[in-house]
C-alpha positions, 0 to 999 in steps of 0.5 A, a space after each residue: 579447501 572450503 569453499 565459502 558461498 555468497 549469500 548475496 545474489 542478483 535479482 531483477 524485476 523479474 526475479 522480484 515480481 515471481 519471488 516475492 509478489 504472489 500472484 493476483 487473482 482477479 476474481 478474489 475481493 479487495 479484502 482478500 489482497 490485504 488490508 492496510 491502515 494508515 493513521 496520520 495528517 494533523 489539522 490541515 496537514 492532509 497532502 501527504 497521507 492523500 498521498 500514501 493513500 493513493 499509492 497504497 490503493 495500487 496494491 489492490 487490497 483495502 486501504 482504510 485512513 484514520 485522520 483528524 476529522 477536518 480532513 476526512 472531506 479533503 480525503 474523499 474528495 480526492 481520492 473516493 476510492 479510499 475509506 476514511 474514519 
């Protein structure tokens, strides 16, 4: 008889950060951690790329926001941390 293997396995947080998060070295620059590019918020539409910014800054890389240019002053004045074109 066969025996058929199951593709699908269990995984906790644990199995998740060792898996699939590589491991952070403090000593290496933003830049080295990756990079990521967020287009987006229309005329006065500003909250939800502020947003996304500020979650894709918990990843410790570099994030950079392009949006209209009535938004770049609501941008850093919420988040500095973030670069904004």
């Amino acid at each position: 008889m066969n025996q058929h293997h199951s593709s699908i396995s269990r995984w906790d947080s644990t199995c998740l950060t060792e898996k699939l998060l590589p491991l952070k070295i403090a000593t290496l620059h933003k830049e080295q951690h990756g990079k990521l590019l967020l287009i987006g918020a229309d005329l006065e539409t500003v909250g939800a790329i502020i947003l996304t910014g500020k979650a894709a800054l918990r990843s410790d890389g570099l994030v950079k926001i392009i949006t209209h240019k009535f938004n770049l002053i609501p941008v850093v004045s919420n988040c500095p941390e973030l670069m904004v074109q």
